[in-house]
C-alpha positions as CSV (number, residue, x, y, z in Angstrom):
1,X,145.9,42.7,-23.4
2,X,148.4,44.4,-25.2
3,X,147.4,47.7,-24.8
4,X,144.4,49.2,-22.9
5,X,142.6,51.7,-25.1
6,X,138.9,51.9,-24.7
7,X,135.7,49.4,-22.7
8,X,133.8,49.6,-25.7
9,X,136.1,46.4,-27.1
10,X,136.5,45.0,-24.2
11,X,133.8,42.3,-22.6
12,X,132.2,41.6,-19.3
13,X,134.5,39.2,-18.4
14,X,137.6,41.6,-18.9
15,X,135.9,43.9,-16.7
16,X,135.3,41.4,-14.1
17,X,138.7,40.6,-13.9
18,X,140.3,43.7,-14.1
19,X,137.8,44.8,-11.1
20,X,138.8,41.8,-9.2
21,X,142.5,42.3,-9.5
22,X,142.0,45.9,-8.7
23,X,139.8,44.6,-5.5
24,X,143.1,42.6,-4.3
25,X,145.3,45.2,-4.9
26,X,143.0,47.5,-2.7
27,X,143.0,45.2,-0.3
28,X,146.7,44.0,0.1
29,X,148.2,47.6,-0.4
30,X,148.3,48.2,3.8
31,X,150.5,46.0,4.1
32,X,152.7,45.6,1.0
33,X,155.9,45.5,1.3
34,X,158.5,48.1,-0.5
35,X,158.1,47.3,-4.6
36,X,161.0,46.0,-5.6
37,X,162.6,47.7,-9.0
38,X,161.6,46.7,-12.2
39,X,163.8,48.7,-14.7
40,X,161.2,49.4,-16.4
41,X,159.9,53.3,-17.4
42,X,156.5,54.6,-17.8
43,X,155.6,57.7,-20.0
44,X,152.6,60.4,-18.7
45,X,152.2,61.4,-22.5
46,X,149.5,64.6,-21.7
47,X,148.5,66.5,-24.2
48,X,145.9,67.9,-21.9
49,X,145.4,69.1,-17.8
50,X,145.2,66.8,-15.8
51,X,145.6,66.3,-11.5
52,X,143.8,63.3,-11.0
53,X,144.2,60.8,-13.7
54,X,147.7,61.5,-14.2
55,X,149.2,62.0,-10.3
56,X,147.4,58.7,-10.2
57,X,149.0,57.1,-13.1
58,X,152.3,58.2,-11.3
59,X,151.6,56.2,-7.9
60,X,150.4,53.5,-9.5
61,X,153.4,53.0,-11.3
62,X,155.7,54.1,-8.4
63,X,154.1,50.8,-6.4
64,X,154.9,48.1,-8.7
65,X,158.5,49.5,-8.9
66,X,158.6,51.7,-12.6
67,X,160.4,54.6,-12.9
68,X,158.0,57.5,-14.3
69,X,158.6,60.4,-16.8
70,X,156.2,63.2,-16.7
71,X,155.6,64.9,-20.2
72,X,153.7,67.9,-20.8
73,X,153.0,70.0,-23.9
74,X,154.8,72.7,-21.9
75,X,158.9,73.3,-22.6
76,X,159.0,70.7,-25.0
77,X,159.1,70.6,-28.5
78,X,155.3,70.3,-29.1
79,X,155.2,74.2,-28.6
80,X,157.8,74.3,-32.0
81,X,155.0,72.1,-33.7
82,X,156.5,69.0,-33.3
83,X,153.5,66.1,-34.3
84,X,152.2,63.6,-32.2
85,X,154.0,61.0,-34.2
86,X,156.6,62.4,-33.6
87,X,157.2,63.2,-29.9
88,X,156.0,59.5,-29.5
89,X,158.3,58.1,-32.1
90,X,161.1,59.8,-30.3
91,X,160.4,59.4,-26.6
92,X,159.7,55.4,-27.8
93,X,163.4,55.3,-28.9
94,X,164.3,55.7,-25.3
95,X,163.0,52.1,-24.3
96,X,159.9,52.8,-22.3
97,X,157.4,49.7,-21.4
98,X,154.2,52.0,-20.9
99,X,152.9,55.7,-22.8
100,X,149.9,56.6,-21.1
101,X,148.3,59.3,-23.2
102,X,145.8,61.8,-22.6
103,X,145.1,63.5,-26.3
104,X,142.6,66.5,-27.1
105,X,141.8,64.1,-30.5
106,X,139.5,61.2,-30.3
107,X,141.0,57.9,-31.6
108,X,145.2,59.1,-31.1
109,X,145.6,56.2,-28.8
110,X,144.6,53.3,-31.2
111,X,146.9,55.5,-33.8
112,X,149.5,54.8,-31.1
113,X,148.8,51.5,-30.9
114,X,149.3,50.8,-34.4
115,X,152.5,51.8,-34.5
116,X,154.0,49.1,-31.6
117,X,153.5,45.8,-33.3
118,X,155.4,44.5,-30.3
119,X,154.4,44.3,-26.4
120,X,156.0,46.3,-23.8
121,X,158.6,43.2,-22.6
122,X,160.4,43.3,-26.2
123,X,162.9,45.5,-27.0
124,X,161.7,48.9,-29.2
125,X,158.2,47.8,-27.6
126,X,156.1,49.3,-25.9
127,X,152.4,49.9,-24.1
128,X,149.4,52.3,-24.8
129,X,147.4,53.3,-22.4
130,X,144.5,55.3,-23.0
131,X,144.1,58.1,-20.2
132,X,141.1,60.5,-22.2
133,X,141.3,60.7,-25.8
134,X,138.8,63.7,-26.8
135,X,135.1,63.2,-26.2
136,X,135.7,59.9,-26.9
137,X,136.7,57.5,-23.8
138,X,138.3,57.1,-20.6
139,X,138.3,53.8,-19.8
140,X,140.3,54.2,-16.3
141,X,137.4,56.2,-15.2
142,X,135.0,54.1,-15.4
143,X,136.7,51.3,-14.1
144,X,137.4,53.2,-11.0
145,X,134.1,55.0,-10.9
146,X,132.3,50.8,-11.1
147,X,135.2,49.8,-8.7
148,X,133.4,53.0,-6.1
149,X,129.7,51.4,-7.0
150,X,130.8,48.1,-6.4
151,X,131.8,48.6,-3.1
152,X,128.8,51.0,-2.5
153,X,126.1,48.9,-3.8
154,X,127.6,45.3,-3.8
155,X,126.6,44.9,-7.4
156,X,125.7,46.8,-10.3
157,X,123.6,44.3,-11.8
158,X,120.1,45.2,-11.8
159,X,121.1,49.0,-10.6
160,X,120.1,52.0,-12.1
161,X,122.6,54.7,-12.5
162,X,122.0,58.3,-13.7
163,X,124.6,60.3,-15.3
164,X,123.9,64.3,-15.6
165,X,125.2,66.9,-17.4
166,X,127.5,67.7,-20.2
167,X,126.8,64.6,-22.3
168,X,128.1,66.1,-25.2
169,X,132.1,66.5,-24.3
170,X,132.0,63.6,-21.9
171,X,134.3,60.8,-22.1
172,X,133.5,60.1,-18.7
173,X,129.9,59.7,-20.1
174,X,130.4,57.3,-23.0
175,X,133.0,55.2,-20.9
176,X,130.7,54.8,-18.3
177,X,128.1,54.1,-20.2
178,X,129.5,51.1,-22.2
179,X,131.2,49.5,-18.5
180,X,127.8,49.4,-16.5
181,X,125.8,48.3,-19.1
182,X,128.3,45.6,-19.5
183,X,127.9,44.8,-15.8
184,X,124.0,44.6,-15.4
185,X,123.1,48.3,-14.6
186,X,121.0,50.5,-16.8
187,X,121.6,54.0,-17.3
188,X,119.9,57.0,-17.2
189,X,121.6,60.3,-19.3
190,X,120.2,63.8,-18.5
191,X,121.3,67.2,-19.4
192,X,120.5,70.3,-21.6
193,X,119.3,69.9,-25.3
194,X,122.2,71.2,-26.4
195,X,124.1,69.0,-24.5
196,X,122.7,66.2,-25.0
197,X,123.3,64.1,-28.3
198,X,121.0,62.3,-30.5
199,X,121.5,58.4,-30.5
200,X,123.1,58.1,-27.2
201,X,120.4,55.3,-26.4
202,X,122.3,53.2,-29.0
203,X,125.5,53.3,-27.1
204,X,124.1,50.1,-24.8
205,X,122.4,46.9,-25.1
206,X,118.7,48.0,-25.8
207,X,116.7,48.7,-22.8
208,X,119.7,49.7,-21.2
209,X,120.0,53.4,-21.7
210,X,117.3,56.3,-21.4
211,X,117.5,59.7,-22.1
212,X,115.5,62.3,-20.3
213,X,115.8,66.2,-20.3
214,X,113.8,66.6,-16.5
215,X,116.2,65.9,-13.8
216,X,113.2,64.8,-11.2
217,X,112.1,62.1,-14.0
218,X,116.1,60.8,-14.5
219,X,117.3,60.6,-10.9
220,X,113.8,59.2,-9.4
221,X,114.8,55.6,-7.7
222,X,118.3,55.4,-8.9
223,X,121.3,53.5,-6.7
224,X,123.6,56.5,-7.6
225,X,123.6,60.0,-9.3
226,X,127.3,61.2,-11.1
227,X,127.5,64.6,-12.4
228,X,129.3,65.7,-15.2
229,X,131.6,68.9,-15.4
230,X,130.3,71.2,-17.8
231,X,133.4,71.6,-19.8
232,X,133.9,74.9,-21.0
233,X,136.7,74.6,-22.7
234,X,135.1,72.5,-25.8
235,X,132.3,74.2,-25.8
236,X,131.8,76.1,-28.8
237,X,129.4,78.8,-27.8
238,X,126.9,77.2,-28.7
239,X,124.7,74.2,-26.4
240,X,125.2,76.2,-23.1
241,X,122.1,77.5,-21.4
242,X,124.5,79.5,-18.7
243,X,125.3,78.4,-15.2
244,X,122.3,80.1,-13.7
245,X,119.8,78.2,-15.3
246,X,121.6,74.9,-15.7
247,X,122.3,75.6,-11.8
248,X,118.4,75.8,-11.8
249,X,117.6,73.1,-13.4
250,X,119.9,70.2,-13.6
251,X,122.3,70.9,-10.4
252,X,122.5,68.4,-7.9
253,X,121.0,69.6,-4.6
254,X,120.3,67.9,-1.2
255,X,117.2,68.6,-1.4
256,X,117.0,67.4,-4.9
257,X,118.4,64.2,-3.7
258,X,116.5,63.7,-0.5
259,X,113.6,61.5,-2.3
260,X,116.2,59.3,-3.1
261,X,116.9,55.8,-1.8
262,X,118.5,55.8,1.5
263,X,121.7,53.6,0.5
264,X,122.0,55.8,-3.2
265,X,125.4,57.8,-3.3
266,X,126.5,61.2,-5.5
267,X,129.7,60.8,-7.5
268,X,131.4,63.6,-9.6
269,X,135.0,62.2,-11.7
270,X,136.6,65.9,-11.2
271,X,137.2,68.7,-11.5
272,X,134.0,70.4,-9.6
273,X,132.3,73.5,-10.1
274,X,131.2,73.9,-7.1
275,X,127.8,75.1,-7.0
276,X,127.0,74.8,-10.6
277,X,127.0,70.5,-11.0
278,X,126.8,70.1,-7.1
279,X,126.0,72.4,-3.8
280,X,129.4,72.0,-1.5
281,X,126.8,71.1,0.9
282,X,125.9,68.0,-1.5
283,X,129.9,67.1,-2.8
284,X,131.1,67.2,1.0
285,X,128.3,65.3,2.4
286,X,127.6,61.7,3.5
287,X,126.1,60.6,0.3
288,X,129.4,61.6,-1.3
289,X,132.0,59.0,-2.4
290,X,133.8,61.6,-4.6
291,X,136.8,61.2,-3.1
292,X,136.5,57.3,-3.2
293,X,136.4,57.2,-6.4
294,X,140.0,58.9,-6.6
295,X,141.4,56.1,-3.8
296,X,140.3,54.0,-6.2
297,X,141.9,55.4,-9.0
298,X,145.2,53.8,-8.0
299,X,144.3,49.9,-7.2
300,X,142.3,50.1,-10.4
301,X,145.2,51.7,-12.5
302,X,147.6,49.2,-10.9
303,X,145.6,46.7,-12.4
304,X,145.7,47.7,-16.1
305,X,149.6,48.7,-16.1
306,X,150.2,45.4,-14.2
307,X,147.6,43.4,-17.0
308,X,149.7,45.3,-20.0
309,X,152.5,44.5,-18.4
310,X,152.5,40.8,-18.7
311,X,152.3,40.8,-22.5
């Protein structure tokens, strides 16, 4: 695995054994010793905000002994127009192993990719790692996010999963949606009309994916319910039916949820508007593994920079 870019290439088995690594990682990291150094530099390339996905990337890195440079659009030369190509062209020349990228464009990290013909232990080489590109993917996500189910449900296979809310703008969505489906679960997508996509059923194995508009009809029986942050900052002006009524009709209530399973669990990947996806009531409660999911951000992003690593 030269790079890691998106789980729509990838196959079962490469999720398995990223998962499995990640599991051991988990498991061993109480009692680790001090990483020893590696000499080797990691990039945080982000084109974008981020807290969770990139503080992550950070502490991941920082435990198997890399040295970490954190870029941001921000006081660098990207504000004097300076090209993607570019920035990554020159901070390459400075001998990093890893660029994780987070890019507003879907498809920038596979252009990175193309242009490091070599692996991340030869010299001018060097690792992509895809950290959100767009609406697009985020394949980190939804490792950590099946790493979260995993330990909730003991398997996905033969779980049902729904996923509600912004369809539309969510990587989180599509990354999901190719890794459980991949893993034995089926899926269930809900959200408003204009936020919800035609063809999304198409994006899994068939049978695998459903799309509903009522929220009662998409989270009835389902192992676990995520919800989606309506992202206002790609929306358009157009699709949105205003927090009120999505509030009304598609936020996540306890009481919503009550009818649920006993053993089923909420997730959100963050940020939270609280109140409009989930009540506080509902994201601070016992159902909620919302903060899991972010512990298991770094075992699971250990494993992909420690799996790009080897080539």
């Amino acid at each position: 695995m030269q790079h890691f870019l998106g789980i729509e290439e990838l196959t079962a088995e490469d999720l398995e054994s990223l998962l499995g690594a990640a599991a051991e990682i988990k498991r061993n990291l109480p009692s680790a010793a001090p990483p020893v150094p590696s000499g080797r530099i990691l990039v945080n390339l982000f084109f974008e905000s981020s807290t969770r996905t990139r503080v992550s990337f950070e502490i991941a890195a920082r435990r198997l002994g890399h040295e970490v440079v954190n870029w941001t659009t921000q006081g660098t030369s990207h504000e004097k127009g300076e090209t993607l190509l570019d920035t990554t062209a020159t901070l390459a020349a400075m001998g990093p192993a890893v660029i994780v990228l987070r890019h507003p464009a879907a498809g920038a990290p596979w252009l990175l990719a193309s242009r490091s013909e070599r692996g991340p232990a030869e010299p001018g080489g060097y690792a992509v790692v895809n950290a959100g590109d767009g609406a697009h993917e985020h394949p980190s996500q939804a490792l950590l996010d099946a790493l979260t189910l995993r330990e909730q449900l003991g398997t996905l296979r033969g779980k049902t999963i729904a996923i509600v809310g912004d369809l539309a703008h969510s990587r989180v969505a599509r990354s999901n949606l190719f890794c459980l489906t991949k893993l034995g679960a089926t899926v269930r997508l809900c959200g408003p009309a204009g936020l919800r996509p035609v063809g999304l059923e198409s994006l899994g194995p068939p049978g695998t994916v459903s799309v509903h508009a009522s929220l009662e009809e998409a989270i009835e029986g389902v192992d676990a319910v995520m919800g989606l942050r309506i992202q206002r900052e790609r929306l358009d002006g157009g699709g949105f039916i205003g927090e009120a009524q999505y509030r009304r009709r598609y936020g996540l209530t306890r009481e919503r949820l009550s009818r649920l399973p006993p053993h089923a669990v909420v997730m959100h990947p963050g940020p939270l508007n609280r109140g409009v996806e989930l009540t506080p009531e509902l994201a601070d409660g016992p159902r909620s593994v919302i903060l899991g999911q972010v512990e298991n951000g770094i075992p699971i992003r250990m494993a992909i920079l420690e799996r790009v690593m080897q080539r």
